[in-house]
N, C-alpha and C positions, 0 to 999 in steps of 0.2 A: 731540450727537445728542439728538433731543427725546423722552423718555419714551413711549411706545407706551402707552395704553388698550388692556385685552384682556378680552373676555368669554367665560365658560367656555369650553373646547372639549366638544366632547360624542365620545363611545366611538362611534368607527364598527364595522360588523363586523368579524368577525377576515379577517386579511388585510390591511385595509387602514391608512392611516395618516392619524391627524389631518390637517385641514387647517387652515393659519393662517389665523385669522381676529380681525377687529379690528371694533373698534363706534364706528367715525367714517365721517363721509360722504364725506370726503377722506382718501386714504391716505399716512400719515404715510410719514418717511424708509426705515424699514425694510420699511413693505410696499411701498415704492416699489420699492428695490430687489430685494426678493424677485421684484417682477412681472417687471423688466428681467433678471436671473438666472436668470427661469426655475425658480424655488425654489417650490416644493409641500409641502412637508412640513420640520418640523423638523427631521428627518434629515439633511436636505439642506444645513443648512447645516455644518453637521461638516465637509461637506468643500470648502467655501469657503475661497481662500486670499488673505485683507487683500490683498496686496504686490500680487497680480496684477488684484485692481480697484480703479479710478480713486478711486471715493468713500468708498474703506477703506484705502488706499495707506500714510496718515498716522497712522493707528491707534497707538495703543502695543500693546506685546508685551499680549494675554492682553487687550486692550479690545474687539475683536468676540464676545467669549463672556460677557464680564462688561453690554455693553450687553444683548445679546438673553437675559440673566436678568432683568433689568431690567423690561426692553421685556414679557415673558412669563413672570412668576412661577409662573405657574401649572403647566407644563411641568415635568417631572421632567430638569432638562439634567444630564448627565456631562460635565463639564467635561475632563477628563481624552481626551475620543474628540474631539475637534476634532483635524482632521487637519493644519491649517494655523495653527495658531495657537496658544497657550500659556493653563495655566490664569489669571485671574483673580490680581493681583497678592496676597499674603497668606493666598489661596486655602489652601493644604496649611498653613496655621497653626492652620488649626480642627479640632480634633480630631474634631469630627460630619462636617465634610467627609472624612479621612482614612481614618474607619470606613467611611464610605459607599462610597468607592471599593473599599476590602478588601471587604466583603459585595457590590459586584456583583461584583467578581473571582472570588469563591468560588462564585456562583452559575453565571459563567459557567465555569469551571472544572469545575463536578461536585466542590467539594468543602464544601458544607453542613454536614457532620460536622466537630468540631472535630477528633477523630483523623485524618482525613483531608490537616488541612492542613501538618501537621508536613512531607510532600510538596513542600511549594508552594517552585521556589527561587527565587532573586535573577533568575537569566533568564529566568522566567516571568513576573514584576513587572514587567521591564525590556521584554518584547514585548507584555505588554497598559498599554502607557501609565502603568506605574508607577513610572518609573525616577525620576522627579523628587522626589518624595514618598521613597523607599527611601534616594534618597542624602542628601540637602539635611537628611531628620529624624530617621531611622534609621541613618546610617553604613553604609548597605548591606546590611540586616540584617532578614531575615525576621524572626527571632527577637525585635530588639528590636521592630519593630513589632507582630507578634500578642500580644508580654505587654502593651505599652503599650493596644493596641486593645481587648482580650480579656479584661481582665484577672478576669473572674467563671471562667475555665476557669484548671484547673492544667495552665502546662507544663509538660512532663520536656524539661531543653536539649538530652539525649541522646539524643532522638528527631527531634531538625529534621536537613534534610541535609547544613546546616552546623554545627555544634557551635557555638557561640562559645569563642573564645581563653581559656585562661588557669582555665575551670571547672571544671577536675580537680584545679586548685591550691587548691580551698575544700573540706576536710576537711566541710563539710555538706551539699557535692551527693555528695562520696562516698560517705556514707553513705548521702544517698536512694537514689542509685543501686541502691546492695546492698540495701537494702531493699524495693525495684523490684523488682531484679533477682530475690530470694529467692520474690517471687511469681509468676512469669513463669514459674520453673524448678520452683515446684510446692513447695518446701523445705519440708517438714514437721521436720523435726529439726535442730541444727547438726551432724550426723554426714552428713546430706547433702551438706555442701560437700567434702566429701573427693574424692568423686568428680567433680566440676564443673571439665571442661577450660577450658583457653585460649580455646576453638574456640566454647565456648557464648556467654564476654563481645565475642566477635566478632561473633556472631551474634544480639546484644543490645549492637548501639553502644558496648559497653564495653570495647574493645582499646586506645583512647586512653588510658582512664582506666589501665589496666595499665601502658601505656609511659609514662604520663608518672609516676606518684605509686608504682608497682611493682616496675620493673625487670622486667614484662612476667610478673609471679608471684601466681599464684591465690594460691597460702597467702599472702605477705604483704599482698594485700587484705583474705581475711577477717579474716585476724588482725589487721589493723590496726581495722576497721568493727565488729567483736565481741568485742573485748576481756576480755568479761567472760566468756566462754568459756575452759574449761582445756582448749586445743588441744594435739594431738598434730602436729608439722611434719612427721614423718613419714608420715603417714596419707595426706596431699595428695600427688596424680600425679603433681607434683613438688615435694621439698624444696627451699626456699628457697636461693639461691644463700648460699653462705655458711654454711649455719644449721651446718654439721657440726665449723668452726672455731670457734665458739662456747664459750667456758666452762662445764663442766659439761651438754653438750650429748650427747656421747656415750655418759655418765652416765647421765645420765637418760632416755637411749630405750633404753639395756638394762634399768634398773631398770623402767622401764615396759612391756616387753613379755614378762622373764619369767614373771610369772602366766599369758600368753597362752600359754606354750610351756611348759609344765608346769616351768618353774624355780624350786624355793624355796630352794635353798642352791646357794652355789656351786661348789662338786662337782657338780651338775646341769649345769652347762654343758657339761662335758666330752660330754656325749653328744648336745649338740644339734651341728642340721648348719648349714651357712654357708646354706643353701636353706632352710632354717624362718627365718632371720633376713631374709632377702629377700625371703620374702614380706611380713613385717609391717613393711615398711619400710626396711629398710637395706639394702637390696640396693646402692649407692654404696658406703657404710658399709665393706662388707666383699670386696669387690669392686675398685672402684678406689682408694679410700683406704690401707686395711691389705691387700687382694687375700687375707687369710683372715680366718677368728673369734678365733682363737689370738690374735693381734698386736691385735686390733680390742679384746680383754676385756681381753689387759694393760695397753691403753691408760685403758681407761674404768676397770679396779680395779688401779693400782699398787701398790695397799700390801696384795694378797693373793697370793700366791705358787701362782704355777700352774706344774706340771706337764704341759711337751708331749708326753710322751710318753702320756699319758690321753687327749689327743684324739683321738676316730677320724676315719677315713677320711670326704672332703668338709668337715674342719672350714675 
């Protein structure tokens, strides 16, 4: 097909739409056909379909979109909205074509804002003419394509509505995460994570990250991503599964919490109740494990000789 001459078009009022126009005195192939089609505007050919006319029949896949760029450079075409036809062979190889198509996506979306498009998913791609570009470069993958497209904005992966596979297995997104997350929840202290349910990293795409790298446990996040904190396990809404079989464990949340309970020798214990202990944490402790204080002190001080008949009533 033979190259089309084209001279400017010019901005009609609103409303209406260019009209093709060419600057020869004989009208070449394509305005030929446009006459016999019936075609007015460049719109109109988007939904031209090769197969079903005679002198397009022969076409390759993606050649009546790639001539009429040709043919009318000047035209802003989307290749992508031909209803009947396929983009332009090596088309989606070009990373400005690629962008191009995401930015009118988002325009026509309503979602301009980069926060916004964390939103956008694989079947929204795949219903505005994106499907081809998502799978063939992306692997089907929002996410890879806004960092590859985008890449002047910082993602969080934990915020798109697919997560990608395997990101909670990188000790460095965990940590951004919790770093995220600590600002999200307002943390001014690390005494504030004490109180920070399950139900908030849910409510902050963060439950995966719990089930996969956690065992589904507040405390062993923080403590893993803050390390350099002298944590209390007991403190957190819930103690770490485990943490109570631990060497030196039940040890050290009695020696830790009798300054809190007015204990400084151990003759003081005898007067505290199993109910002062459970609030500062070992309510399991004393409870399910030993079911009193008595058995729970013998356990954590073996080599000091206690006297049950000194414990009072609720020990």
């Amino acid at each position: 097909m033979r190259r089309v001459l084209v001279r400017k078009t010019r901005r009609l009022t609103s409303g209406q739409r260019t009209l093709l126009r060419v600057h020869l005195s004989t009208k070449p192939p394509l305005e030929q056909l446009a006459s016999q089609l019936g075609i007015k505007t460049f719109e109109q050919w988007l939904q031209v379909d090769p197969k079903s006319v005679p002198e397009l029949a022969k076409m390759k896949r993606g050649q009546l979109c790639s001539e009429l760029m040709k043919a009318y450079p000047s035209h802003d075409w989307k290749p992508w909205l031909f209803q009947h036809d396929h983009t332009p062979k090596m088309f989606w190889n070009s990373k400005e074509n690629r962008r191009a198509y995401f930015d009118w996506l988002f325009q026509k979306l309503g979602m301009e804002k980069m926060e916004s498009r964390y939103d956008l998913t694989v079947e929204k791609v795949h219903q505005h003419a994106g499907g081809s570009v998502l799978v063939r470069i992306y692997r089907d993958s929002v996410q890879q394509a806004l960092i590859d497209l985008y890449p002047e904005h910082q993602w969080l992966p934990w915020l798109f509505q697919r997560a990608p596979s395997g990101i909670w297995k990188k000790p460095g997104v965990r940590k951004q995460y919790m770093e995220w997350l600590s600002e999200q929840l307002k943390i001014t202290d690390m005494s504030d994570w004490y109180s920070v349910t399950i139900e908030a990293f849910r409510l902050h795409n963060g439950a995966g990250m719990l089930s996969v790298a956690y065992k589904d446990s507040v405390a062993n996040a923080v403590m893993d991503n803050f390390p350099e904190h002298n944590w209390a396990p007991w403190k957190f809404r819930q103690v770490p599964s485990g943490y109570w079989d631990r060497p030196g464990a039940r040890r050290n949340f009695f020696d830790a919490i009798a300054p809190e309970i007015g204990v400084k020798t151990k003759e003081d214990w005898y007067n505290i109740k199993r109910e002062q202990v459970r609030l500062v944490g070992g309510g399991a402790l004393v409870t399910k494990r030993f079911y009193n204080l008595p058995d729970a002190l013998k356990d954590a001080y073996p080599d000091h000789t206690w006297d049950p008949t000194k414990f009072g009533a609720g020990g």
